[in-house]
C-alpha positions as CSV (number, residue, x, y, z in Angstrom):
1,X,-63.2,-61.3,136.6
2,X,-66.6,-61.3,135.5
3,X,-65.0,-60.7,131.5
4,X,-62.5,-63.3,131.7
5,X,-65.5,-65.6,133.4
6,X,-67.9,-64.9,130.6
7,X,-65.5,-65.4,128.1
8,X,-64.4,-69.0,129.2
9,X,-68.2,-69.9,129.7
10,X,-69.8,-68.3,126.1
11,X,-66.7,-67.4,124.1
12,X,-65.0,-64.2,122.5
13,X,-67.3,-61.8,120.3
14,X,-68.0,-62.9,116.7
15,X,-67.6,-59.7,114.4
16,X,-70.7,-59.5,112.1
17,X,-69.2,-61.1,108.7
18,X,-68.8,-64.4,110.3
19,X,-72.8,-64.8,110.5
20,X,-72.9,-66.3,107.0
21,X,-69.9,-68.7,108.5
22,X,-71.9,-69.3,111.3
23,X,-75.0,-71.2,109.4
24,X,-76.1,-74.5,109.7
25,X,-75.3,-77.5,107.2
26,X,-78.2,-79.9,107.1
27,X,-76.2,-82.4,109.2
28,X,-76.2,-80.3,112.2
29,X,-79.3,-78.7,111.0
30,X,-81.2,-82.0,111.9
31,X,-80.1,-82.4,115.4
32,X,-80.9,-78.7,116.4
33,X,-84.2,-77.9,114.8
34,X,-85.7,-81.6,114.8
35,X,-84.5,-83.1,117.9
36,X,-87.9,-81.7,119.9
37,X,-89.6,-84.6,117.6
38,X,-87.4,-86.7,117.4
39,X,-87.3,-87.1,121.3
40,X,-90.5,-87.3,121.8
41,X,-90.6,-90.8,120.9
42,X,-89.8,-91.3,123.8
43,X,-92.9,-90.3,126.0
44,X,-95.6,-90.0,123.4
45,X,-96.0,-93.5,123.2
46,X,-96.3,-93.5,126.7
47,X,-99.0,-91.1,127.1
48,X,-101.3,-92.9,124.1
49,X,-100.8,-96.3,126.8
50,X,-101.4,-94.2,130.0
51,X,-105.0,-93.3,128.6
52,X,-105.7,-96.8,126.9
53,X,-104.8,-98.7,130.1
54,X,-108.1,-97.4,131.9
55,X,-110.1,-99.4,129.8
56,X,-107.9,-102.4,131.2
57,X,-105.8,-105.5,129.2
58,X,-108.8,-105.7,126.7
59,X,-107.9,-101.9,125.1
60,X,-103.9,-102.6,125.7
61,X,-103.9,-106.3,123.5
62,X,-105.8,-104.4,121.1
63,X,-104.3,-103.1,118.2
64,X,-105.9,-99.6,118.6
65,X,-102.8,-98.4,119.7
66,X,-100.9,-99.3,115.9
67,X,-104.0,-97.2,114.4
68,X,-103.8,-94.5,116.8
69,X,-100.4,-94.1,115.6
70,X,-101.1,-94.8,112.3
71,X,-103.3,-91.9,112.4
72,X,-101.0,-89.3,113.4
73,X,-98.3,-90.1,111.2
74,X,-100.7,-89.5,108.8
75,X,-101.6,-86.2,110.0
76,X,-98.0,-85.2,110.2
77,X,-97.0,-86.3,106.8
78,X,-99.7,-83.7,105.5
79,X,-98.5,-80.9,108.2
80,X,-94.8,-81.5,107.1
81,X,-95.9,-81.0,103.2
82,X,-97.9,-78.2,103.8
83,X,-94.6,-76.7,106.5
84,X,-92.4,-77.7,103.3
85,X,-94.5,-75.4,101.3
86,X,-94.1,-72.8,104.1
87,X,-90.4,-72.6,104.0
88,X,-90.4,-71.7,100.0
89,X,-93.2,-68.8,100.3
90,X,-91.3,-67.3,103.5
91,X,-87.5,-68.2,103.8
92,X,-87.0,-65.0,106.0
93,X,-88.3,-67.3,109.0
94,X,-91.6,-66.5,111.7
95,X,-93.6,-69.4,110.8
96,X,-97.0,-69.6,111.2
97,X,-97.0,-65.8,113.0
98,X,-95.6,-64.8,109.4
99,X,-98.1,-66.6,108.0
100,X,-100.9,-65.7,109.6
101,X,-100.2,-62.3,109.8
102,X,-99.8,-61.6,106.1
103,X,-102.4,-63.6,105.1
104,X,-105.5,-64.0,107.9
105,X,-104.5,-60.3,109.4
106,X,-102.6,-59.1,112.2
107,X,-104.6,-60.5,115.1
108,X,-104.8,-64.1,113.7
109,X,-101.0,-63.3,113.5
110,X,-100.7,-62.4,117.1
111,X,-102.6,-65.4,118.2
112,X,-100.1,-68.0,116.0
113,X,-97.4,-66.1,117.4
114,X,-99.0,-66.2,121.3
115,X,-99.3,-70.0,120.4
116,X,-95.5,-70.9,119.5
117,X,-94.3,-69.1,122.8
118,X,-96.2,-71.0,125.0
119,X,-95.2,-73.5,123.1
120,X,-91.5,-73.4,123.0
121,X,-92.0,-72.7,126.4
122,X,-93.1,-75.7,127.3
123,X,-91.0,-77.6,124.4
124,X,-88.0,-76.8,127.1
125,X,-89.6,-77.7,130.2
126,X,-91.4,-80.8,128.9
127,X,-88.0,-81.8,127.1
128,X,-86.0,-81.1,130.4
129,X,-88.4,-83.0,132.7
130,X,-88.1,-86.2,130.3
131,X,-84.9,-86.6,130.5
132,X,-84.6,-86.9,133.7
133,X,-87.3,-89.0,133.6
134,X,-85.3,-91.0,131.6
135,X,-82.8,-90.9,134.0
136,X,-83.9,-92.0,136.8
137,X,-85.3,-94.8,135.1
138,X,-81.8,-96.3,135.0
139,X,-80.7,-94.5,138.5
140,X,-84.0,-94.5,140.3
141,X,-82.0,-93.0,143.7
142,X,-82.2,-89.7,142.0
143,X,-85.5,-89.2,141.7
144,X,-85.6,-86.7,144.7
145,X,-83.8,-84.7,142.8
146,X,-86.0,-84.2,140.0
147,X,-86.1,-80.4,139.8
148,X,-82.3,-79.7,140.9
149,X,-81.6,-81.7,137.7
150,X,-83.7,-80.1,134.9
151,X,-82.8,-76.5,136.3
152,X,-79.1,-78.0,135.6
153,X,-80.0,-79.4,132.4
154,X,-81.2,-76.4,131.3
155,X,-78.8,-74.5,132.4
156,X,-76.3,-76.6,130.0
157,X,-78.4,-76.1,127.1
158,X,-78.4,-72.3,127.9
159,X,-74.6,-72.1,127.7
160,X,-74.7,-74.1,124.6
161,X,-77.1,-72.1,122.8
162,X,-75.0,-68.5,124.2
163,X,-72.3,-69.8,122.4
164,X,-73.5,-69.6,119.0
165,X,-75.7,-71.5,116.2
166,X,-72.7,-73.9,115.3
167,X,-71.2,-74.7,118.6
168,X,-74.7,-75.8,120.2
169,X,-74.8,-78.4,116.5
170,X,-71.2,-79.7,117.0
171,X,-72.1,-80.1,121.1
172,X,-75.7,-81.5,120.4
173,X,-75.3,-83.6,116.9
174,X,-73.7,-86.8,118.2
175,X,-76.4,-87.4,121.4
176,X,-79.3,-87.2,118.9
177,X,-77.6,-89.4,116.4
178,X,-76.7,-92.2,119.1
179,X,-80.3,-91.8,119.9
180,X,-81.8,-92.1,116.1
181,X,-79.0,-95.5,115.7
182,X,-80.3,-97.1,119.1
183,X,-83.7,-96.7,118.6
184,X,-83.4,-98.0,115.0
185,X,-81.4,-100.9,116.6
186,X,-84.2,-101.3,119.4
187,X,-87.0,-101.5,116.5
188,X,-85.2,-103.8,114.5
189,X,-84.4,-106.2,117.1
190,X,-87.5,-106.0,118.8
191,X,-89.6,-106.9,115.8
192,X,-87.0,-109.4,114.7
193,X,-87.5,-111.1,118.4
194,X,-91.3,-110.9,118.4
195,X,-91.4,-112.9,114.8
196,X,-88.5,-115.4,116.1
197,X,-88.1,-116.0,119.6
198,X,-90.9,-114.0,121.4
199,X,-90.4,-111.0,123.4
200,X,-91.7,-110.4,127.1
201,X,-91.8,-107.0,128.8
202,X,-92.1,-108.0,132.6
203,X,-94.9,-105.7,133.1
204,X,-96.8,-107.5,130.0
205,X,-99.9,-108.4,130.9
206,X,-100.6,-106.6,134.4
207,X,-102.6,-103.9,133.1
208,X,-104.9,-102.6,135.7
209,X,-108.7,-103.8,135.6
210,X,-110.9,-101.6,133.4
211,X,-112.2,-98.1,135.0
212,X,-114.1,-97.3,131.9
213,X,-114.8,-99.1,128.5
214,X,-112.5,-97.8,125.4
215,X,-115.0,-95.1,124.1
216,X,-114.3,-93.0,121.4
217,X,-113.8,-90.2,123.8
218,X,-110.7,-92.2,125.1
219,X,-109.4,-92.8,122.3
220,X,-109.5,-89.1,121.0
221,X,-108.0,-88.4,124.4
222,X,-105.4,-91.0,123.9
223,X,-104.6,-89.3,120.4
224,X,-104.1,-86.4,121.6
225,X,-101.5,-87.5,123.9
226,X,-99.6,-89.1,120.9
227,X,-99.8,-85.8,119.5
228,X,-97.1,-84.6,121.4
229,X,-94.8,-86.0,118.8
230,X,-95.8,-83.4,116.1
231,X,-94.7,-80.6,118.4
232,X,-91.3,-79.4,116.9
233,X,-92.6,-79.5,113.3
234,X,-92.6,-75.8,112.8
235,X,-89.3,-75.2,114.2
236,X,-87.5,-75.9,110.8
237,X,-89.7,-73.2,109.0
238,X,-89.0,-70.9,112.1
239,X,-85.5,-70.6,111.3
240,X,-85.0,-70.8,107.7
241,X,-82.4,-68.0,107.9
242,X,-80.3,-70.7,110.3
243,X,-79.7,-72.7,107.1
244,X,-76.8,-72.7,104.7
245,X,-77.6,-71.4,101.2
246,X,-80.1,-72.1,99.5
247,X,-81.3,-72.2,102.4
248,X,-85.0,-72.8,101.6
249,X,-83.7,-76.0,99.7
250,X,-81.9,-77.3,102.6
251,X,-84.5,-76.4,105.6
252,X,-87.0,-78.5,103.2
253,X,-84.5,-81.7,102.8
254,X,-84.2,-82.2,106.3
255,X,-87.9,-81.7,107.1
256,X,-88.5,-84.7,104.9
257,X,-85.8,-86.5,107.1
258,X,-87.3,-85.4,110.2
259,X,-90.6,-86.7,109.1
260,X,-89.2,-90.2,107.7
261,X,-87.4,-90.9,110.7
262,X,-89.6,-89.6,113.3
263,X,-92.5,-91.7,111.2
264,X,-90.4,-94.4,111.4
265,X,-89.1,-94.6,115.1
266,X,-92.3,-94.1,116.6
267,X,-94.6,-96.8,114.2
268,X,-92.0,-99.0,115.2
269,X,-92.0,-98.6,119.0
270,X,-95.5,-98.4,118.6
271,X,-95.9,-101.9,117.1
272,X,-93.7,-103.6,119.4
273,X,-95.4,-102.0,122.5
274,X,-98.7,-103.2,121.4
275,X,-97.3,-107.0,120.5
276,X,-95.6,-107.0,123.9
277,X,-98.4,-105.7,126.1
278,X,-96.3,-102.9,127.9
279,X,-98.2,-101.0,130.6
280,X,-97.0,-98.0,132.4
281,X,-95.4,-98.0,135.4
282,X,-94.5,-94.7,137.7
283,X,-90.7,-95.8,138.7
284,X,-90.2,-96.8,134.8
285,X,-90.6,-95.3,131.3
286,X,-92.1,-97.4,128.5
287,X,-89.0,-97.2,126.3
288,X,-87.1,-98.7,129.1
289,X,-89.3,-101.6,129.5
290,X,-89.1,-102.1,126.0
291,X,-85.3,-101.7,126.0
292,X,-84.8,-104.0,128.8
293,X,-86.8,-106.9,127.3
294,X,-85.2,-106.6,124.1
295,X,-81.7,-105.8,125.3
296,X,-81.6,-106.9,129.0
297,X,-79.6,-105.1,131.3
298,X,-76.8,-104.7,128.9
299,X,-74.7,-101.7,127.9
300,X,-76.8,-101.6,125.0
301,X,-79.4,-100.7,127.4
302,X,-77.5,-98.0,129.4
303,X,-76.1,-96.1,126.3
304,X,-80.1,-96.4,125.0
305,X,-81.1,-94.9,128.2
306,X,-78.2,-92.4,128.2
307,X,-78.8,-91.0,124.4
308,X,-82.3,-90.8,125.3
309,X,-81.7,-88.7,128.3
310,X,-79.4,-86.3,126.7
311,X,-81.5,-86.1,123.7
312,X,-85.0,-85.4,125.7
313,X,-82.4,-82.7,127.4
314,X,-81.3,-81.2,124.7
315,X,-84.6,-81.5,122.4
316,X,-85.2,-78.8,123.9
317,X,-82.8,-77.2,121.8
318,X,-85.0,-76.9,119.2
319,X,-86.9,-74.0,120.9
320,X,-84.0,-72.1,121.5
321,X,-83.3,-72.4,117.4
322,X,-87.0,-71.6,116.7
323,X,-88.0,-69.0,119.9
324,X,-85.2,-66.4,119.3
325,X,-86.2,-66.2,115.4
326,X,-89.8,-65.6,116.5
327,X,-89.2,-63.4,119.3
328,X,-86.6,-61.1,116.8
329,X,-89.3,-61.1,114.2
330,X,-92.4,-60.3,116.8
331,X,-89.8,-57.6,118.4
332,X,-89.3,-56.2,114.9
333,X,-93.1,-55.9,114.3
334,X,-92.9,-53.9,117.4
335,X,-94.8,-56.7,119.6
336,X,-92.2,-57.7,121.6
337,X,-89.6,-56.1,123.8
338,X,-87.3,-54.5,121.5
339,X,-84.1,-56.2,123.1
340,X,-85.4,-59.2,121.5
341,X,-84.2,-58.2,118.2
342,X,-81.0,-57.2,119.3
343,X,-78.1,-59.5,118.5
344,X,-75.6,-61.0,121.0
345,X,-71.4,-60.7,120.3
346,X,-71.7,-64.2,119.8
347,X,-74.3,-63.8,116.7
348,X,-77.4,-65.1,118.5
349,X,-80.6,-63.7,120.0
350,X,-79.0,-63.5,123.3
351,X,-81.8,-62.0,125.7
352,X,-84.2,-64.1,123.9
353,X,-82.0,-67.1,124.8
354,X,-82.4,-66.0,128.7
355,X,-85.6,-65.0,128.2
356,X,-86.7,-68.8,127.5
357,X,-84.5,-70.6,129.6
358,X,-85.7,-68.2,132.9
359,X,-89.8,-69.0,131.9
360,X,-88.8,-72.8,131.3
361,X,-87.5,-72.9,135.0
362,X,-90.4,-71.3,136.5
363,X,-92.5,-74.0,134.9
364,X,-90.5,-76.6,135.8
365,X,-90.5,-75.7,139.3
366,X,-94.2,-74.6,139.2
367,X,-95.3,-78.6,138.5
368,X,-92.5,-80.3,140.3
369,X,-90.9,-81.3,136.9
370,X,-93.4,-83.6,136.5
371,X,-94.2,-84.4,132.7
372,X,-97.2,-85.9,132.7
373,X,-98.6,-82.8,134.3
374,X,-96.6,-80.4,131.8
375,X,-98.0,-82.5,128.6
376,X,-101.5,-81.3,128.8
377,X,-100.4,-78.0,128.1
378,X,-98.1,-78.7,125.4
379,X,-100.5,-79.8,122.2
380,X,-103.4,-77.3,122.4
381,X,-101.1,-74.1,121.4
382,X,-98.9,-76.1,119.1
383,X,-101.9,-77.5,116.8
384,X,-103.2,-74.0,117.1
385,X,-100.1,-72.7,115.5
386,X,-99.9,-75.2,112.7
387,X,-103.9,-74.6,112.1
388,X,-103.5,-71.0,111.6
389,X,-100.2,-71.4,109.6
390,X,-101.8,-73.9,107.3
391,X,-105.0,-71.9,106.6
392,X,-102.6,-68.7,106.2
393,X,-101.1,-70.9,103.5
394,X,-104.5,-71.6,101.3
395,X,-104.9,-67.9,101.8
396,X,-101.3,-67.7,100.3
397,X,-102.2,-69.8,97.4
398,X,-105.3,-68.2,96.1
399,X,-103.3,-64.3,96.7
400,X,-100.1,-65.1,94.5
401,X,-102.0,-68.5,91.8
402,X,-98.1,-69.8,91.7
403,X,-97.7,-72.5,89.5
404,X,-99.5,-75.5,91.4
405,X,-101.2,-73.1,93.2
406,X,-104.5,-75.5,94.0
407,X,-102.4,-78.5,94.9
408,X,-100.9,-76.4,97.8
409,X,-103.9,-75.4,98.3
410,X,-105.6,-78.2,99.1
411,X,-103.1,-80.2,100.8
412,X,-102.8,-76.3,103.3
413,X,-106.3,-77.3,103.7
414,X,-106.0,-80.4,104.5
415,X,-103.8,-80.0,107.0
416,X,-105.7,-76.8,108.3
417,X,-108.9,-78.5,108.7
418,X,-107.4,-82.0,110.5
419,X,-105.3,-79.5,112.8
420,X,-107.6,-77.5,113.7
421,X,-109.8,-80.7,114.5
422,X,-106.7,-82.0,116.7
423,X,-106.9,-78.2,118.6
424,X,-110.7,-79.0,119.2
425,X,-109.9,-82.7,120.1
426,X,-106.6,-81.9,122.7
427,X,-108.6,-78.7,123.9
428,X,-112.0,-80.7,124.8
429,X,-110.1,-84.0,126.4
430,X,-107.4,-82.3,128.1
431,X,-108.7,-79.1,129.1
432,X,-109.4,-79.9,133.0
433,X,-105.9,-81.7,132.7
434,X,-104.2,-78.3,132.0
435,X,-105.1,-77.3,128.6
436,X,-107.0,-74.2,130.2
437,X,-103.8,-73.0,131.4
438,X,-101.8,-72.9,127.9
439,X,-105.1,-70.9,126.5
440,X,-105.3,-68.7,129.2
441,X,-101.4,-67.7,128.7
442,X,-101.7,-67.4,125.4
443,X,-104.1,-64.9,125.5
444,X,-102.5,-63.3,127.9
445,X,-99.1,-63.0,125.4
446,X,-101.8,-61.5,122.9
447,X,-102.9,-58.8,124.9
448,X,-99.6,-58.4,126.2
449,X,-98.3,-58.2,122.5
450,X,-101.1,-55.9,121.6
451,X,-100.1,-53.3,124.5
452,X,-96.3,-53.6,123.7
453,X,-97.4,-52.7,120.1
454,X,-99.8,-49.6,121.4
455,X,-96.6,-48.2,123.6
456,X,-94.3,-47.9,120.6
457,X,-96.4,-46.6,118.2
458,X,-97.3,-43.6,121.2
459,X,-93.2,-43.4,121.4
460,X,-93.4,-43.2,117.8
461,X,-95.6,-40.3,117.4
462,X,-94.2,-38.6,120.4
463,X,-90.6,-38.3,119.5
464,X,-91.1,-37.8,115.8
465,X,-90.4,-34.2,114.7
466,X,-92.4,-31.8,112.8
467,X,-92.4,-28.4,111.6
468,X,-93.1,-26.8,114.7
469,X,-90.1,-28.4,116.9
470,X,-87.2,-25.7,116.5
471,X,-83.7,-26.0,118.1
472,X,-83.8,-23.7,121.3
473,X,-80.7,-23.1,123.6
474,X,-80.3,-24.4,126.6
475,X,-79.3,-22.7,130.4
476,X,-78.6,-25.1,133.1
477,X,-78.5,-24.3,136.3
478,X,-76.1,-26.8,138.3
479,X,-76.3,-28.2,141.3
480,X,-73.4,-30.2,143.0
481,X,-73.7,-32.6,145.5
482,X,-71.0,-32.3,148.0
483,X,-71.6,-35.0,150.9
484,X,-67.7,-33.8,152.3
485,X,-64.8,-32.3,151.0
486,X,-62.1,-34.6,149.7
487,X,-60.1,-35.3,146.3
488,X,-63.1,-37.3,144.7
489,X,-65.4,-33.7,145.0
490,X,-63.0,-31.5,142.5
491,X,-63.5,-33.1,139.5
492,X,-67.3,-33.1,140.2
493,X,-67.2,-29.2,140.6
494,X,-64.9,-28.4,138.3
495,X,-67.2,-30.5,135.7
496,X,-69.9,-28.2,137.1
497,X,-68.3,-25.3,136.1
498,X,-67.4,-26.1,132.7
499,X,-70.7,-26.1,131.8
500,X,-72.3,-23.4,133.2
501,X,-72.0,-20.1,134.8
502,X,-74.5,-20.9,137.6
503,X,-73.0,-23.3,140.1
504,X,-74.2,-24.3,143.2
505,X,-72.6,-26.8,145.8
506,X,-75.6,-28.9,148.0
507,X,-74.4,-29.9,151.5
508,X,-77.3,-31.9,153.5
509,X,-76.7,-31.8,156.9
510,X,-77.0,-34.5,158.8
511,X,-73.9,-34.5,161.2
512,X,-73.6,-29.9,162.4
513,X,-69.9,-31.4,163.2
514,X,-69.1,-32.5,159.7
515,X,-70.7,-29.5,158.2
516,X,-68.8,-27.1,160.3
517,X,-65.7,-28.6,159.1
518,X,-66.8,-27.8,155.4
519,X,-67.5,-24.7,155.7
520,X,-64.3,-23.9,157.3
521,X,-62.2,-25.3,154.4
522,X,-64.7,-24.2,151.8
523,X,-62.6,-21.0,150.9
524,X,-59.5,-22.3,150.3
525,X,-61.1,-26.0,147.8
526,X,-64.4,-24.8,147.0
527,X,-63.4,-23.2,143.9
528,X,-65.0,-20.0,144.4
529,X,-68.7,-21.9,144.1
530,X,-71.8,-20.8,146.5
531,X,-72.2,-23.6,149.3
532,X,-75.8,-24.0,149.8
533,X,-76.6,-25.9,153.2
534,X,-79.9,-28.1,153.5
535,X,-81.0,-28.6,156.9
536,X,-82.0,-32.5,157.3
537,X,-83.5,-32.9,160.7
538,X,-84.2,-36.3,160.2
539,X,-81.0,-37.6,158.3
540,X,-82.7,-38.0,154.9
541,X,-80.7,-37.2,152.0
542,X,-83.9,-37.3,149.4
543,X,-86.5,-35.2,150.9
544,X,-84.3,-31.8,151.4
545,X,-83.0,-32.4,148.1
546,X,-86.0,-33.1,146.5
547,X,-87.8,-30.2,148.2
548,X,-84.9,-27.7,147.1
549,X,-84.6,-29.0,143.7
550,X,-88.4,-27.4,143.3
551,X,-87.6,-24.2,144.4
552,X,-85.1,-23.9,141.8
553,X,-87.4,-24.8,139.3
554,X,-89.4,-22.2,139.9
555,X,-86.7,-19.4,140.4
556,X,-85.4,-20.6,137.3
557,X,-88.5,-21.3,134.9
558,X,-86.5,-21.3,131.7
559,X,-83.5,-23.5,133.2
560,X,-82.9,-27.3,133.1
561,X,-81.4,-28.3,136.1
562,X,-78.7,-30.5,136.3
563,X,-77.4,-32.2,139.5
564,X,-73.9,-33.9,139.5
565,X,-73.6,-36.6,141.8
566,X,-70.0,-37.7,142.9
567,X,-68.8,-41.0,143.3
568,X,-65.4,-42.5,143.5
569,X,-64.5,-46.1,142.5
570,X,-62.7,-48.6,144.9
571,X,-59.7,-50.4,143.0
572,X,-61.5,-53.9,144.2
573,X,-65.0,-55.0,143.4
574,X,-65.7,-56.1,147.1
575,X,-64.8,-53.3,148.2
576,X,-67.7,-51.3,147.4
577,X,-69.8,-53.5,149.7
578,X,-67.7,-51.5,152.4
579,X,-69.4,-47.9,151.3
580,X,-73.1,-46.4,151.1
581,X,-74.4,-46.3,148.3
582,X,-76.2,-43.2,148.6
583,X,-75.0,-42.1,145.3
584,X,-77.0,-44.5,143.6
585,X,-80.2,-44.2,145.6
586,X,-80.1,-40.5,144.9
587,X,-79.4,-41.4,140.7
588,X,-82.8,-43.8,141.1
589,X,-84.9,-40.8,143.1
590,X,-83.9,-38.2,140.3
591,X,-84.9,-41.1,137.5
592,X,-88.3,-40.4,136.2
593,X,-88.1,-36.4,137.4
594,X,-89.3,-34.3,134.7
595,X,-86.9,-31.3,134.1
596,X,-83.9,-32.7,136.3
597,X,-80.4,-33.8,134.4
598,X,-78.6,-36.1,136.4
599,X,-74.4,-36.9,135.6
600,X,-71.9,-39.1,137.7
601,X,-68.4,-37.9,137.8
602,X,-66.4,-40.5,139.3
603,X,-62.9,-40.8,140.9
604,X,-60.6,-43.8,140.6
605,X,-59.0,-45.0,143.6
606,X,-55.7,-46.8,142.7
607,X,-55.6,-49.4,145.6
C-alpha cells in the first residue's frame, strides 16, 4: 500500500541515464530558480512603505521611495554581473560556499555556506507566509487559518519538487508567468492612468501622523527592507548543473532575464505606489491596493491576486532548486550529513528536499506565519552570502589573470564592497527586529558543519587499513532466543546451526508454566541444541539477557557472540499492532553493544 501510495504521489523511479533528459530549458529554468525574486515584488515594496510611513504623509508623498528603489536595482544589476561571472568560473554549482571556499579558505566557505541555509530556509517560509497573505487579502475569512495554509502550501511544493527537476517546471511555469503578464499589465495601466485620468488608492492619503522625522537611519532601515527583493539572486549560480547544455551559457541568459524583469516590475510598482500615496494596511497588501485602484474589483483583480498567491507559494521553489545542490556539495565536502548527497529514484536530492520543507514548517509555526516578523531574518544571511561570493570572485580574478581579468575584478569588488555594506546596514537596523536570530543560526550551522566534518575525518582514519590489520578467523558462539516453541523458532535454530558448532537456545522465564511446557517438548523440536534457562524474577527480558550475554564473553574471550532473534511476519500490516514487539526492543538494546552480532530470522505467516 504504502508502494502503490508513493508511487501515485512522487512517481516511478527514473534510471540514471535519464538525468541529462531531465535538465532544465531556460523557459522552465526561469520560473524555478528566479521565481524567489520575482515574487518578492510583491512584499518588498511593502516593507520599504511600512518603515517610511513613521515619519507620516510628508516621507510617503515624497519621492524617496522611487530612489530607494532606484538604489537597489542598482545594487542588484552589479550583484547579477558579478553572479554572471560566477556561473562561468564554477559551472559545477555551490555558489558563493564554492566560492568562498576555494578562494578566501575553508572557514569563509563554511560561513557562505551557513549563510545560504538559513537562507533558503527562510526563502520557503517567507515565500509560504506571503502567499497566503496574499490570499486572504482577497478572502479575508481565512485569515485564522494562516498556519494550516502555508504548512499545506508547502506541502504541495514538497510533492512537486519529489517528483523531479522537470515536473516541478511544467507544474510551476505557467503561475509565474501569469504573474510576470499581470504585473506588467498592472504597471502599464497604472502609469497610463496616473498620466491620463488619475488614479486613487482608497487608503491614499491616511498615512498615520509622524512618530519620528525621516532620518537617514530610516531610510537605511527602509532599504534594507526593499532588499528582500535580491534574495533569490544566487539560486541560478547554485544550480548550474540544473541547466541544459551549455549550461553555463544558458544559467547566464536567464539571470539577465531575471534581473530585467525583476528591475522592471518592481521600479514600476514602486513609482505608481509613490504617485498614488498607498499606505499599509494590516487586512490588505499593498499590491492589492494598487490592483484594486487600477483594476477595481474585476476578474483582472482576482487572477492578479491569484498568480500572486501561487507564485509567493511556489517562490519558494527556488530554494528547493538551489538548497539540495548546496546541501549535496557541503555533504560531499564531508560538512553535511552524508544522505544529503545521495540521490532520490526520482533523480533529485530527496532527503535534502525533506530536510528543507520540515525546517520551513517549524519556522512557520514558530512566528505564527507572520511575514513581517520572518523578513528581518531573511536579508542579513543572504547579503552575507553574495559579499563573501563576490570577494571570493576578485580573489578568483587576480589567481587565474583570465582575459578581462581586472574588469571582473572590479565590478566583484564592487559588488563585494556595496554588499557587504547592505550586511552592515540590514544587520545594524534590523538586528532587535530578528536579525540576531539568523546570525546566531548561522553560526550555529558552522560549528555544526565544522563537527560533522571532525566525525568523518575520525571515521576516516579509523576504518582505513594498514599494514598491521591482517585477516583473522572468526568463532562465534551463538545464542538463540527462544521466547516458546512453535514453527517460527526452527528456522531461527536451524540458522544457528549452520554457522556454528556452539549453539545455545535462551529461554527467559517469566511464566514457570510456559517454561515447563518447553522443556517437555524440547527433546523431540529442539534440534539436539542445549536449552539454557534465565531466571527473570521481575519479567524483564533485557536485564537476564544482558547479564548472561557477559558471562559468555568472558568464557569465550576469543569468540564474537552472535544472538539470533526470531520474529514472524503477520500476512497484514495492522496486524502487527496485535503482537509485542519485544523482538525489536531487544534488536535496539543489543545496538551499540560492543562484541555482540545481532541477526533476525523471520517467518512468513500466509494469512
Amino acid at each position: 500500500m504504502w508502494v502503490l501510495l508513493r508511487r501515485l504521489l512522487i512517481g516511478s523511479p527514473l534510471p540514471s541515464w535519464r538525468a541529462a533528459h531531465e535538465r532544465l530549458p531556460k523557459v522552465l529554468a526561469l520560473p524555478i530558480l528566479a521565481s524567489d525574486a520575482l515574487s518578492s515584488v510583491a512584499y518588498s515594496g511593502e516593507e520599504m512603505l511600512l518603515v517610511l510611513v513613521l515619519a507620516g504623509s510628508a516621507a510617503i508623498q515624497s519621492p524617496v521611495l522611487v530612489w530607494i528603489s532606484a538604489a537597489i536595482i542598482a545594487l542588484l544589476a552589479i550583484v547579477a554581473t558579478s553572479y554572471r561571472q560566477t556561473i562561468h568560473a564554477y559551472p559545477s554549482g555551490g555558489g558563493a560556499y564554492t566560492v568562498a571556499k576555494e578562494n578566501l579558505g575553508v572557514n569563509y566557505g563554511l560561513i557562505a555556506g551557513a549563510a545560504l541555509v538559513v537562507g533558503y530556509t527562510l526563502t520557503v517560509a517567507v515565500s509560504v507566509t506571503a502567499g497566503v497573505s496574499a490570499l486572504i487579502s482577497a478572502f479575508p475569512e481565512l485569515a485564522d487559518h494562516r498556519v494550516d495554509l502555508g504548512i499545506v502550501g508547502i506541502a504541495i511544493i514538497t510533492l512537486g519538487n519529489l517528483r523531479g527537476v522537470r515536473e516541478s517546471g511544467l507544474l510551476f511555469a505557467l503561475p509565474t508567468y501569469v504573474f510576470i503578464v499581470s504585473a506588467f499589465v498592472l504597471v502599464a495601466l497604472g502609469i497610463y492612468r496616473l498620466e491620463t485620468t488619475g488614479l486613487v488608492v482608497p487608503s491614499s492619503g491616511h498615512a498615520p501622523a509622524a512618530v519620528q522625522g525621516l532620518s537617514l537611519f530610516l531610510i537605511l532601515r527602509a532599504f534594507s527592507g526593499g532588499c528582500a527583493i535580491m534574495t533569490g539572486t544566487e539560486a541560478i549560480s547554485n544550480a548550474v548543473p540544473n541547466f541544459r547544455p551549455p549550461a553555463s551559457r544558458n544559467a547566464g541568459i536567464t539571470l539577465l532575464a531575471m534581473a530585467v524583469i525583476l528591475s522592471a516590475m518592481f521600479m514600476g510598482t514602486s513609482w505608481i505606489a509613490w504617485r498614488t500615496g498607498v499606505v499599509p494596511v494590516h487586512d490588505q497588501t499593498v499590491l492589492s491596493q494598487l490592483a484594486r485602484a487600477v483594476f477595481g474589483a474585476t476578474w483582472f483583480y482576482y487572477l492578479l491576486q491569484i498568480a500572486t498567491t501561487l507564485i509567493l507559494i511556489l517562490a519558494a521553489n527556488t530554494a528547493y532548486a538551489g538548497f539540495p545542490w548546496l546541501a549535496s556539495v557541503m555533504a560531499r565536502d564531508r560538512y553535511m550529513p552524508r544522505q544529503l548527497y545521495n540521490v532520490g529514484d526520482r533523480l533529485v536530492f530527496s532527503n535534502a528536499i525533506l530536510l528543507l520543507s520540515f525546517l520551513s514548517v517549524l519556522l512557520i509555526i514558530a512566528f505564527q506565519g507572520n511575514v513581517h516578523r520572518l523578513i528581518p531574518l531573511y536579508a542579513v544571511g543572504v547579503f552575507m552570502s553574495f559579499t563573501l561570493s563576490q570577494a571570493g570572485m576578485v580573489r578568483h580574478a587576480i589567481r587565474f589573470q583570465h582575459a578581462g581579468w581586472r574588469r571582473s575584478a572590479v565590478i566583484s569588488g564592487i559588488g563585494s564592497l556595496a554588499t557587504g555594506i547592505v550586511t552592515l546596514v540590514v544587520g545594524v537596523t534590523r538586528f532587535t527586529g530578528g536579525a540576531w536570530i539568523s546570525i546566531l543560526l548561522i553560526i550555529t550551522v558552522v560549528l555544526a558543519a565544522r563537527k560533522i566534518h571532525r566525525h568523518y575525518i575520525d571515521v576516516g582514519s579509523q576504518l582505513r587499513l594498514s599494514d598491521r590489520d591482517s585477516f583473522v578467523p572468526m568463532r562465534n558462539t551463538v545464542l538463540v532466543l527462544t521466547p516458546s516453541l512453535h514453527k517460527g523458532i526452527l528456522p531461527a535454530l536451524e540458522y544457528g546451526q549452520s554457522i556454528s558448532g556452539d549453539v545455545r537456545a535462551i529461554h527467559i522465564e517469566t511464566d514457570p508454566i510456559d517454561t515447563e511446557l518447553m522443556i517437555e517438548r524440547w527433546d523431540k523440536w529442539g534440534g539436539g541444541i542445549p536449552l539454557v534457562i534465565l531466571e527473570s524474577p521481575y519479567r524483564s527480558l533485557l536485564g537476564p539477557l544482558l547479564e548472561y550475554l557477559e558471562q559468555v564473553k568472558v568464557e569465550r574471550e576469543n569468540h564474537r557472540v552472535t544472538v539470533v532473534i526470531p520474529e514472524f511476519v503477520p500476512a497484514k500490516w495492522w496486524h502487527k499492532i496485535l503482537h509485542n514487539q519485544s523482538g525489536l526492543i531487544l534488536k535496539i538494546a543489543l545496538l551499540f553493544r560492543r562484541d555482540i552480532i545481532t541477526a533476525n530470522v523471520r517467518y512468513y505467516l500466509e494469512r
